[in-house]
Every structure is written in structure tokens, then in C-alpha cells.
C-alpha positions in Angstrom: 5.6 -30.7 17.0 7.7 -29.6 20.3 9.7 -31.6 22.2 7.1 -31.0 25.3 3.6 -30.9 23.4 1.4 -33.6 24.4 0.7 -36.3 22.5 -3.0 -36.6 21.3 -4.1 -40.1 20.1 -6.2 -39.7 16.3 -10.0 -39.9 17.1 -10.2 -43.6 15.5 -7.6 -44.7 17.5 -9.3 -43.5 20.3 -12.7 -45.0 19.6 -10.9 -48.3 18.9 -9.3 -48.2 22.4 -12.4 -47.7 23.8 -14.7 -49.5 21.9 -16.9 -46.9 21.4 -18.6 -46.7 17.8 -21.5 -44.7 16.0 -24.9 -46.5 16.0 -25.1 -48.0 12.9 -27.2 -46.3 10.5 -30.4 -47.8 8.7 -30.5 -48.6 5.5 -31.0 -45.4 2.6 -33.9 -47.6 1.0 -35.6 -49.5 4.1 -37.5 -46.1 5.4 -41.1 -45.5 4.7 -44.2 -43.9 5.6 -45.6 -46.9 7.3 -42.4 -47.9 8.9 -42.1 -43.8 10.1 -45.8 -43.5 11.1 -45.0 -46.6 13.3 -42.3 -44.7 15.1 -44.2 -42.0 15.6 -47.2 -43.6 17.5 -44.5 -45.3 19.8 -43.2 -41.8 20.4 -46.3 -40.4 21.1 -47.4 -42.8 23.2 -44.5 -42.8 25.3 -43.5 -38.8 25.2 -46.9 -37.2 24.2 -46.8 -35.1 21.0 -44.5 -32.7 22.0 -41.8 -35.2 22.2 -42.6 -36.3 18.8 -39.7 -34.6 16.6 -38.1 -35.6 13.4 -34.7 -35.8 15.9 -36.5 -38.1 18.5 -37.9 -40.3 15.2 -34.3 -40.2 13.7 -33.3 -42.0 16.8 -35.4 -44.3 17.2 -35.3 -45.6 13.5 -31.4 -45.1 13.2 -31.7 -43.0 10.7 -30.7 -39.2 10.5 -33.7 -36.4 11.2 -33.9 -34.8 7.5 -34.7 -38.8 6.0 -38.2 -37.8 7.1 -38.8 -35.1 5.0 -38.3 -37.5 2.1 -41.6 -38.6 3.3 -43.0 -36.0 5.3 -43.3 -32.0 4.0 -42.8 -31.6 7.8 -44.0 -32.7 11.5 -47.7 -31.2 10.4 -48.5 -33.5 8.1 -47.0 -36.4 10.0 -49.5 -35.5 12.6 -52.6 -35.4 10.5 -51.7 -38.7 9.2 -50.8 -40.1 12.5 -54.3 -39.0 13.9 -55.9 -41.0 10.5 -54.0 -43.7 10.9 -55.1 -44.0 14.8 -58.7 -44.0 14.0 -58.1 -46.8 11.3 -56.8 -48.9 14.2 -59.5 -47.7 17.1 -62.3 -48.4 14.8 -61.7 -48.6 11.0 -64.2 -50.9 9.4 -66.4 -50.7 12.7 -68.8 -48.3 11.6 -71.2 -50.3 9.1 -75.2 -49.0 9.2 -77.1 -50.7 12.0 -80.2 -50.1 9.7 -81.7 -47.6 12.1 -80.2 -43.9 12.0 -80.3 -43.3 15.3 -78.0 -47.0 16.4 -75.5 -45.5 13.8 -75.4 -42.5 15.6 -74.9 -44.1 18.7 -72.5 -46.1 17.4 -69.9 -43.6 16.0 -70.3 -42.0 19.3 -69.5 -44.6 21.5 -66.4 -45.7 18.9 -64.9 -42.2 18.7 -65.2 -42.0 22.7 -63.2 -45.1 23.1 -61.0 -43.7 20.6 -59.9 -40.9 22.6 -59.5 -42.8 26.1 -57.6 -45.4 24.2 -55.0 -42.2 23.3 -56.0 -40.5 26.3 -52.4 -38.8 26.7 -52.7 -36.4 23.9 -56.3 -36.9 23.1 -56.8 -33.0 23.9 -54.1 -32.1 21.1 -56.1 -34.3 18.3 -59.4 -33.0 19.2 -59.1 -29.8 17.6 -57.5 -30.4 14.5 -58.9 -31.7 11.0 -57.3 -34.3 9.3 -59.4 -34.1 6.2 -58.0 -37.1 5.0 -59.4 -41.0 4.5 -61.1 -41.7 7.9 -62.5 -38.3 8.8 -64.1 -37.9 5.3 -65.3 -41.4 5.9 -66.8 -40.9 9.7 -68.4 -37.4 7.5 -70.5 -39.4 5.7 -71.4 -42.0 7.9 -73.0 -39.3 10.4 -74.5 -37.3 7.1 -76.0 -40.6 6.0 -77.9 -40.7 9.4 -78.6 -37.4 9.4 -80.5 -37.6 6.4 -82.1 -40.6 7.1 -83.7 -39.3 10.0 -85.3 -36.3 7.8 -83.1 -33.8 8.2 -82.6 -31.1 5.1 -79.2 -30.2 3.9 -79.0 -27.0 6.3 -79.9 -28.7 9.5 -78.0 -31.9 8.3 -74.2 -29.9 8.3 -75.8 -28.0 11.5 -76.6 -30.9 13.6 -73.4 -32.6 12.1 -71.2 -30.4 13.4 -72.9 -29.7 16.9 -72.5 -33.6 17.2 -68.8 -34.1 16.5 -68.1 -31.4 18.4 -69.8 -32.4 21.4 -68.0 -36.1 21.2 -64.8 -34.6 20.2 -64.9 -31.8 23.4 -66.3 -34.9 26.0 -63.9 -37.7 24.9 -61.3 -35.1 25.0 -62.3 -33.8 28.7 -62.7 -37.5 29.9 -59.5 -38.5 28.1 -57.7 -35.7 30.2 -59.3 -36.7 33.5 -58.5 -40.1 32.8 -54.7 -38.5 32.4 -54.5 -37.3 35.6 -53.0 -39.0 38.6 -55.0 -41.1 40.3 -54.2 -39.7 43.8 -54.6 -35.9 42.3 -58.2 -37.1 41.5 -59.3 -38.4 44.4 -57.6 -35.6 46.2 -59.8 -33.0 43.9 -62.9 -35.2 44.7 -62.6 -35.1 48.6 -61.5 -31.8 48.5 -64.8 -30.5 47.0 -67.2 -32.8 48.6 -65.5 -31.1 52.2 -65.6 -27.7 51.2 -69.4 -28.2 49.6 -70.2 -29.7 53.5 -68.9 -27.0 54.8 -70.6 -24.2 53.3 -73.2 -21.6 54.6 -76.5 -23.4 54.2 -78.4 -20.1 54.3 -76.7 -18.5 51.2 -75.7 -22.0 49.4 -78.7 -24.2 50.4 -78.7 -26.2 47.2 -74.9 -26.8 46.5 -74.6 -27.4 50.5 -77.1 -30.5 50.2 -75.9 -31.8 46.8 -72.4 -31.2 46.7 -71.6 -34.5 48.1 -73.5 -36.4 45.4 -71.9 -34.7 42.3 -71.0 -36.5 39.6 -67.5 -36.7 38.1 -66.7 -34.9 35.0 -65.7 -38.7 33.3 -69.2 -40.4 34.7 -70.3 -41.7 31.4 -73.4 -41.1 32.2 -73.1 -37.6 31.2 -71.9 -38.6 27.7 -74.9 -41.0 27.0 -77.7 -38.1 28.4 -76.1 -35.8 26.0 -76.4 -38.0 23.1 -79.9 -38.8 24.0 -80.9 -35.4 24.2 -79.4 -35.0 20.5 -81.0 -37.5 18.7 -84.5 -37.2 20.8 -84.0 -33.5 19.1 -82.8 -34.9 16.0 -86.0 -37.4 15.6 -88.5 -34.4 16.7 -86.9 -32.5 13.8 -87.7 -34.8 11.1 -90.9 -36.0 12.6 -92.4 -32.7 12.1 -90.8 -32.3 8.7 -92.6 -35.5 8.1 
């Protein structure tokens, strides 16, 4: 080395004078899918699912990113398994027959609403997607059971199925986001329509001009339990005249 090169410490003698040092590493053997899918919720939760990576997991379990593919083909199927697992802790076990098709009905509604404004942060991203695993093909045959029951035949059963979940799926998610917003961004959208309804031409909006101060929210529940009503009134006129 030259006489008048500068003198550059080894990097462990450097960490040592600082007391720096790597975060210690978890265990090879101590990672699982439980202990992964765990991490991933608190992630979620916290970052919404576009913070949810197999880097920010890796961190938060001490372990490095590719450990998860041991477990997970990739951050797809980690999702789908995170939106099954969610619904086994919203309402797994909760949907037993009431004995009357129509109570059933009403009660997987009302438990996959809740559902989605108990996750209301990326309740949007899970309403689209099909998990076809343990709890949806369960929650399929709960509503297929009513269906039938109320007199339904095969065609109208996977018909009516599918306009119901989609209806709770699109309101939950539509609540779930205006539940999301800030509460000062809501009440500013609120007043801001009631003013400009007030403050419009009678003569060419007449109706809107006397109404618009008593419209309803779009996360009034109301509107979710009139919509269900309306589907199983149609529902039981269907199989009464199949009857």
C-alpha cells in the first residue's frame, strides 16, 4: 500500500466500532403458512395490499423475501388465501340454516357486509376476485341451499345466485370505500351537494331542487336492506308460482 493511501478499517471492524449489526435472521424451519398468512393480514391492514410484498413480509418475519415461495407459488396465491382465511375469521361457522330460506339469505348478507367494513381498506381489491377455495365454496352452497329451498330450478338457482353475491359483493365494497374516506372529505362532499342542489334552477330541476337536501348517503344501510328485500320478495314470487 503507499506511504500516503488512507487507511480503511475492514467492514467488521467497523461494525464492531459502531455497534451496528444485521437483524438477526429467523430460524430456516420456524416459517409457515399460518405464521406468513399472519404477516400478511398485519401488512394489509396497515399498508393496504399494495404494500403487501414478499420484501415487506421478509421484514417483518426476519426472514429473507424468496423463504415465501417455499410456501407461496407467488403473491397471487398468498392473496386468495389471505381473502379465505379473512372470511374464516369475519364469520366462519356463522352461517348455520335458520330453518327458513329466506333468514339464511338474510343472514349471509348481513355477515359478508360486515365482512367488508371490518376490512374496509382494501375491501374494493377483494371484491372482484374468486378465491375458489374452502370458504367461498362453502358460502356457494349455503346460498344454493336456500335457493333451492325457496323453489327455484337449477337455471334460476345459479342465476339468482350470482345476481345476489354480486350485489353484496359491489354494496359492501362501495360502503367499505365510503367508510375509507376521510371523515372531513365526507362531510365536505355532503354539504357541498346539498348547497349546490339548493341552489339550482327550480324551473328546469324542480324535483332535484326540492329533494336534494334529503338524499341519502351512498353507506345508508338502508339501501342495502331494500335491495335485499326486493331480491328475495322476487325470489319467493318465483317459486310461489312454480309451486
Amino acid at each position: 500500500m503507499p506511504a500516503n493511501a488512507p487507511h480503511r478499517p475492514a467492514k467488521a471492524a467497523t461494525k464492531a466500532a459502531t455497534g451496528a449489526q444485521s437483524p438477526p435472521r429467523r430460524p430456516r424451519d420456524s416459517l409457515n403458512r399460518a405464521v406468513i398468512l399472519d404477516a400478511a393480514i398485519r401488512i394489509a391492514e396497515r399498508d393496504g395490499l399494495d404494500g403487501l410484498t414478499f420484501q415487506a413480509l421478509g421484514k417483518d418475519l426476519g426472514a429473507h423475501a424468496t423463504a415465501m415461495y417455499r410456501h407461496f407459488r407467488d403473491k397471487d396465491e398468498l392473496l386468495l388465501e389471505m381473502i379465505d382465511e379473512l372470511r374464516e375469521r369475519s364469520y366462519g361457522g356463522a352461517l348455520t340454516s335458520t330453518g327458513r330460506w329466506q333468514d339464511d339469505l338474510r343472514l349471509q348478507a348481513h355477515s359478508i357486509r360486515e365482512h367488508y367494513l371490518r376490512y374496509a381498506a382494501f375491501a374494493q381489491q377483494m371484491a372482484p376476485r374468486s378465491t375458489h377455495r374452502s370458504m367461498e365454496i362453502a358460502n356457494t352452497e349455503f346460498a344454493l341451499s336456500a335457493l333451492a329451498r325457496a323453489g327455484l330450478d337449477d337455471d334460476e338457482s345459479v342465476l339468482y345466485l350470482r345476481l345476489f353475491g354480486n350485489y353484496i359483493r359491489a354494496m359492501s365494497s362501495l360502503e367499505a370505500g365510503v367508510q375509507s374516506l376521510d371523515p372531513g372529505l365526507r362531510a365536505k362532499d355532503r354539504v357541498e351537494w346539498q348547497v349546490a342542489a339548493e341552489g339550482l334552477d327550480p324551473a328546469t330541476y324542480p324535483i332535484v331542487h326540492r329533494l336534494g337536501a334529503r338524499m341519502l348517503p351512498y353507506d345508508d344501510p338502508r339501501v342495502f336492506d331494500l335491495g335485499l328485500e326486493l331480491m328475495i320478495a322476487e325470489i319467493e314470487r318465483i317459486g310461489a308460482a312454480r309451486r
